[in-house]
MDTraj code that builds the backbone (N, CA, C; nanometers):
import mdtraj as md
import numpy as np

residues = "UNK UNK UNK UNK UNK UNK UNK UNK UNK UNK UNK UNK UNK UNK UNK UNK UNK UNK UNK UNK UNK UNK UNK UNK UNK UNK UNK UNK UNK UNK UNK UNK UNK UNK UNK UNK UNK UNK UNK UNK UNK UNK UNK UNK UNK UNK UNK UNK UNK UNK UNK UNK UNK UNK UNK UNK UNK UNK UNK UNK UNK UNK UNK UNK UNK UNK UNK UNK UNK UNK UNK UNK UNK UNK UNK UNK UNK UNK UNK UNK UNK UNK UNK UNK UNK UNK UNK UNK UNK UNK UNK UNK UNK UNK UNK UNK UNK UNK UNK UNK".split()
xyz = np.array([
    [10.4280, -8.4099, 20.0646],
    [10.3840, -8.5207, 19.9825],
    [10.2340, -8.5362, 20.0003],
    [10.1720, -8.5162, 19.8904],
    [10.0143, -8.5606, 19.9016],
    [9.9486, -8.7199, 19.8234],
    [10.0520, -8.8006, 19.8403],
    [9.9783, -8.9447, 19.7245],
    [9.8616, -8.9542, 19.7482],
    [9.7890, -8.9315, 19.8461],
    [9.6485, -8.9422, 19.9143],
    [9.5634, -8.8740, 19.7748],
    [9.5738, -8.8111, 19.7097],
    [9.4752, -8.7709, 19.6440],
    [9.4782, -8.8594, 19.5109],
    [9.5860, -8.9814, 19.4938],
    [9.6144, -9.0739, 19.4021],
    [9.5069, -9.1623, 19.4435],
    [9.4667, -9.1981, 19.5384],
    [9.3912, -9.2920, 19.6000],
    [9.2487, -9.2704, 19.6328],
    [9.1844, -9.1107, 19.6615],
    [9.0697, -9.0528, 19.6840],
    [9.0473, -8.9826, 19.6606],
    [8.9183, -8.9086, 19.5830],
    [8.8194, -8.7900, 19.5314],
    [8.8238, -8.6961, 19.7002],
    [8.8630, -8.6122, 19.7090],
    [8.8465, -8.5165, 19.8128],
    [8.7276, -8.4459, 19.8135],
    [8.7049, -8.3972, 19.7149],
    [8.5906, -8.3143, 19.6956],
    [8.4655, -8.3605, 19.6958],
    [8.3316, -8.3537, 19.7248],
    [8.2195, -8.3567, 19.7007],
    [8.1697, -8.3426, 19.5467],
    [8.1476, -8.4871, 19.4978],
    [8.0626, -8.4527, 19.3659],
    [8.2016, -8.4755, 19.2811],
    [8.2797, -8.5844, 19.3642],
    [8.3853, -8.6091, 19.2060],
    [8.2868, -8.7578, 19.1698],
    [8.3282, -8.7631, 19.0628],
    [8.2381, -8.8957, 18.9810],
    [8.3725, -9.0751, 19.0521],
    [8.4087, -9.0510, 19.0577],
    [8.5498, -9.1218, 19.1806],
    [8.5449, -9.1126, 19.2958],
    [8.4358, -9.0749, 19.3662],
    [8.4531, -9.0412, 19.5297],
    [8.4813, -9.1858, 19.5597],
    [8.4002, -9.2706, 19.5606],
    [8.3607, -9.4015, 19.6183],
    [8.4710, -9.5446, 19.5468],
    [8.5323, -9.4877, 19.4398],
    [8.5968, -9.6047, 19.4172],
    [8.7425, -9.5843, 19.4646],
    [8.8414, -9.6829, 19.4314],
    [8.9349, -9.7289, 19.4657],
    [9.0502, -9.7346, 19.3325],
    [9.0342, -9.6608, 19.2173],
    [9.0815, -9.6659, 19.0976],
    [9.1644, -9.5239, 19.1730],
    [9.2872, -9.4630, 19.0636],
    [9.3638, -9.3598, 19.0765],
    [9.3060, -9.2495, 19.0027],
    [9.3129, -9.0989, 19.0934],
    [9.2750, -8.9999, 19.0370],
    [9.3409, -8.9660, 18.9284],
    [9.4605, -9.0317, 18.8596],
    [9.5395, -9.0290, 18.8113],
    [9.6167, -9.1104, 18.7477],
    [9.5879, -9.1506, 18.6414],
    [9.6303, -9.2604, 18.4930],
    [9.7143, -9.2493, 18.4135],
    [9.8767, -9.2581, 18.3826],
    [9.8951, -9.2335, 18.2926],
    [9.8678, -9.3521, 18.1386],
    [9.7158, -9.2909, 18.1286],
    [9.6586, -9.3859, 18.0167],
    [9.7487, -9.3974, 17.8556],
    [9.7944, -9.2679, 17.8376],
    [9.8258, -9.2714, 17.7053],
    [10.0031, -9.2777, 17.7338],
    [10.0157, -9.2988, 17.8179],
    [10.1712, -9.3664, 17.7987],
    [10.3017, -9.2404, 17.8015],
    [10.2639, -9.1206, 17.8574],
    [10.3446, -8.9556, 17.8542],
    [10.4020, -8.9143, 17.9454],
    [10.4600, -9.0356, 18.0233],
    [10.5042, -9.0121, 18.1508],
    [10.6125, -9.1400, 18.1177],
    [10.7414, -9.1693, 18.2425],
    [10.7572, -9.2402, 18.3202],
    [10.7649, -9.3059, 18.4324],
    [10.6228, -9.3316, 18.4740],
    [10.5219, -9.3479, 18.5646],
    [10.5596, -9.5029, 18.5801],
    [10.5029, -9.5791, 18.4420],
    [10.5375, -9.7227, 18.4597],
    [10.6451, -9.7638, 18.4821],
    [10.7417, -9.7261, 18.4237],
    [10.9032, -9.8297, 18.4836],
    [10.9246, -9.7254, 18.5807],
    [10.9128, -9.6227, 18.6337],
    [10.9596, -9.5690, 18.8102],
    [10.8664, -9.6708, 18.8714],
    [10.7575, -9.6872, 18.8586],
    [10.6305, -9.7926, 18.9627],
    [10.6358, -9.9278, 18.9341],
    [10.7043, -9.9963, 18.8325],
    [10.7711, -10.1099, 18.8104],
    [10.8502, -10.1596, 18.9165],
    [10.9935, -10.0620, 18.9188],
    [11.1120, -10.0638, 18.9337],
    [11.0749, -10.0630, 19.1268],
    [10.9805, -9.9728, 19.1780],
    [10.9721, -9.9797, 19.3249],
    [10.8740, -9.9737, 19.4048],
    [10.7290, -9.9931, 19.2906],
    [10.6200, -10.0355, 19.3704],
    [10.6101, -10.1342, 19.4726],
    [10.6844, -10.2666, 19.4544],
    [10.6301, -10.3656, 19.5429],
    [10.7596, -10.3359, 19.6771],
    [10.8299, -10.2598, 19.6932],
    [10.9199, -10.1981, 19.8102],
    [10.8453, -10.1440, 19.8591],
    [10.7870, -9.9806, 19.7896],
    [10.7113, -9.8802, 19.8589],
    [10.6149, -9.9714, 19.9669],
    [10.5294, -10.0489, 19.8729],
    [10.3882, -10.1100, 19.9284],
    [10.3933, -10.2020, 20.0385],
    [10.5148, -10.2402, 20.0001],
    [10.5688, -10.3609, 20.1344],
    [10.6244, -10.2725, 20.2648],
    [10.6712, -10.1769, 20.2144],
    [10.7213, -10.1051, 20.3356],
    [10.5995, -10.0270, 20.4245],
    [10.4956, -9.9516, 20.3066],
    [10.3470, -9.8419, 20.3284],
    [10.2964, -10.0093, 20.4419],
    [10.2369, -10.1002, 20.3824],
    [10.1977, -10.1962, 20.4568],
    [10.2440, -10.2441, 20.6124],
    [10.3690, -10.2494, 20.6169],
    [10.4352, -10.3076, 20.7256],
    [10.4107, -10.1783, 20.8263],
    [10.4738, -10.0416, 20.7843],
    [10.4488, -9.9314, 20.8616],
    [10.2736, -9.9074, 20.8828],
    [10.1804, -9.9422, 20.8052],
    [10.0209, -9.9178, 20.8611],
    [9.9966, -10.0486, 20.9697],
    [10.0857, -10.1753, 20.9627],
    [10.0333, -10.2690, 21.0238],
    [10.1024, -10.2502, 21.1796],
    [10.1897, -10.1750, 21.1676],
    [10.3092, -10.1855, 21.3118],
    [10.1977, -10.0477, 21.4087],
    [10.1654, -9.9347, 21.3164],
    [10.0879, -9.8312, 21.3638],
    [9.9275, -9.9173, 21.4231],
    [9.8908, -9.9680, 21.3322],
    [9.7220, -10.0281, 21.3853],
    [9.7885, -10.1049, 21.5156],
    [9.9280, -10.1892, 21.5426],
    [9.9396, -10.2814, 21.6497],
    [9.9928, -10.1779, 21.7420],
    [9.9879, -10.0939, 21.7717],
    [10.0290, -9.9864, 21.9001],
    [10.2204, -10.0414, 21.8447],
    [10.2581, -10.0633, 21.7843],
    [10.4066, -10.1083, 21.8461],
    [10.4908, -10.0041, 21.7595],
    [10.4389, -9.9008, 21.6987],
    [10.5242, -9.7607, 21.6700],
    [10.3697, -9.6235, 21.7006],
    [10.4910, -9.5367, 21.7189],
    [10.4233, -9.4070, 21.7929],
    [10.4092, -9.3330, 21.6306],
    [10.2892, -9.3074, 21.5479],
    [10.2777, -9.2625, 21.4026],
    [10.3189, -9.1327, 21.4606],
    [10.3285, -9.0356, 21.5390],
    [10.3238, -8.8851, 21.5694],
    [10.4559, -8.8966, 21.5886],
    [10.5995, -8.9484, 21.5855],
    [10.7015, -8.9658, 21.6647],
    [10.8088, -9.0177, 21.5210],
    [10.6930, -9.1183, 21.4047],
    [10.8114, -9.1691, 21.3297],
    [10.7556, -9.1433, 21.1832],
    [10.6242, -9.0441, 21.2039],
    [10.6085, -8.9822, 21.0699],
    [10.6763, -8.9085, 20.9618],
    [10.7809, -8.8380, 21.0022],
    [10.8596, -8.7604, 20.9602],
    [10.9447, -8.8544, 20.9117],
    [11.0217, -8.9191, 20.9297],
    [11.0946, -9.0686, 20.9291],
    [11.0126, -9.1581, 20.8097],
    [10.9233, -9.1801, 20.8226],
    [10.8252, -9.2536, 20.7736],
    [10.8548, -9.1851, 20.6001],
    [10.8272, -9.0666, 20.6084],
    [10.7849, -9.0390, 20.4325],
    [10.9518, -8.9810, 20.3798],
    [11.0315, -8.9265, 20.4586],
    [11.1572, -8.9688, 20.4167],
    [11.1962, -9.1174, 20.3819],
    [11.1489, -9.2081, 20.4131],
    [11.2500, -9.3281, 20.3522],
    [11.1319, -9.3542, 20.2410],
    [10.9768, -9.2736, 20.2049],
    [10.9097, -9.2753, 20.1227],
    [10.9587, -9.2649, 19.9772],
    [11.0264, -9.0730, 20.0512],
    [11.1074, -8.9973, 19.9423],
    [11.2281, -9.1087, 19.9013],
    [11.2799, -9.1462, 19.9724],
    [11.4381, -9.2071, 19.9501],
    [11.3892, -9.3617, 19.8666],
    [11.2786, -9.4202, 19.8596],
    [11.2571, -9.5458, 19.8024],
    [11.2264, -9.5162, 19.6516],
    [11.1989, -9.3596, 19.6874],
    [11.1394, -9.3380, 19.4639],
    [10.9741, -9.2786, 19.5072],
    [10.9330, -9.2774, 19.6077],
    [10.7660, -9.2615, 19.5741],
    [10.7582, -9.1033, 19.5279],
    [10.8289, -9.0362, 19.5510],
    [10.8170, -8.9141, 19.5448],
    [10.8305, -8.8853, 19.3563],
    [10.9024, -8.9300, 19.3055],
    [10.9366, -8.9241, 19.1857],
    [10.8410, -9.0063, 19.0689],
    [10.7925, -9.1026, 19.1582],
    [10.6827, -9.1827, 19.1073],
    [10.5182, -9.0945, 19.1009],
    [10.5223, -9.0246, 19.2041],
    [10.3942, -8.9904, 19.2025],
    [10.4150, -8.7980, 19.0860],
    [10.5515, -8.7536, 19.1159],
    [10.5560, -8.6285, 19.0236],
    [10.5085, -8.7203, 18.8721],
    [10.5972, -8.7756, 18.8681],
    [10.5284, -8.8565, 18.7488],
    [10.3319, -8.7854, 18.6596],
    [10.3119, -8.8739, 18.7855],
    [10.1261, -8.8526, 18.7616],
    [10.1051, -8.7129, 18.7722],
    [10.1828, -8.6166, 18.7981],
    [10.1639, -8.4675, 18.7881],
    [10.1611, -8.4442, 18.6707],
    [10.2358, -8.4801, 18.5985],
    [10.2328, -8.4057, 18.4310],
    [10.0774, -8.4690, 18.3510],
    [10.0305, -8.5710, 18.4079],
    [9.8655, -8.5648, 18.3254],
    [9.7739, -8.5588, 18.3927],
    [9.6667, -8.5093, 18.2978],
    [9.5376, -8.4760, 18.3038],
    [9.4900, -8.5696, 18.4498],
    [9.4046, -8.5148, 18.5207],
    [9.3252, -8.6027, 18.5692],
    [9.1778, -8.7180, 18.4859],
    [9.1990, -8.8370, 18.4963],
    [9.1265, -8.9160, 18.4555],
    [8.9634, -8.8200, 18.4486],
    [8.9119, -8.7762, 18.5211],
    [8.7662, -8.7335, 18.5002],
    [8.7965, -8.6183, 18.3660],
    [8.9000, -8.5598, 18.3999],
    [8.9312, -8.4802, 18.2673],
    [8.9761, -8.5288, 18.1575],
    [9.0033, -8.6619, 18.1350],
    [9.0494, -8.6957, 18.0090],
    [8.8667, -8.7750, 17.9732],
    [8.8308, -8.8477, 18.0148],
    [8.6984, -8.8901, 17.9718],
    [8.5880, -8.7566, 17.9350],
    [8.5752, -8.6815, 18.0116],
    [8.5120, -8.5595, 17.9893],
    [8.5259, -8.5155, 17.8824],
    [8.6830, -8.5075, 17.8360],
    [8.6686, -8.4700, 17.6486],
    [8.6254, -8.5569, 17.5737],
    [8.6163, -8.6697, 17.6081],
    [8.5729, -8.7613, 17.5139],
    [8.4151, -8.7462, 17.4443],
    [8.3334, -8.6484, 17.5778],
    [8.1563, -8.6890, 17.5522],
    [8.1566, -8.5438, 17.5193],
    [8.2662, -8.4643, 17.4908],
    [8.2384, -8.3245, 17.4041],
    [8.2061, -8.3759, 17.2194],
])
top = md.Topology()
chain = top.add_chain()
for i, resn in enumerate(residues, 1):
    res = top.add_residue(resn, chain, resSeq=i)
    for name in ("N", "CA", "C"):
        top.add_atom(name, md.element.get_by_symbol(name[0]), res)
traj = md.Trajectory(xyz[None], top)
């Protein structure tokens, strides 16, 4: 699972390094992106949250319950949510045609 690249420009010299928007939009509506991220965004996020807040308080071992961790990721929908954003363009590539 890579969602991490939903969230950050990896590369040097993306026009997105610095913000906080998704590498990945489904702007024109060619996915079912929105009702999968409807249906179990505020689970995923409540759960992503609780598991970053228990890791920052020492009171889980991240090297011990990582594996654990993105299985109940897979099992909540994120996995299916983020194939989703696989089938389009990346956002710098859809604006880019625009200034052709």
């Amino acid at each position: 699972m890579d969602g991490l690249k939903y969230w950050s420009a990896q590369d040097d010299g993306k026009w997105m390094k610095w913000q906080t928007i998704p590498y990945k939009s489904d702007i024109r509506s060619e996915t079912e992106y929105a009702a999968i991220s409807s249906e179990i965004s505020s689970d995923v996020w409540a759960y992503v949250n609780n598991y970053c807040t228990e890791a920052v308080l020492g009171q889980i071992d991240v090297d011990a319950t990582w594996d654990s961790y993105l299985e109940e990721l897979d099992r909540m929908g994120y996995n299916s949510m983020m194939d989703e954003l696989e089938q389009v363009e990346p956002l710098e590539d859809i604006i880019a045609g625009y200034a052709e």
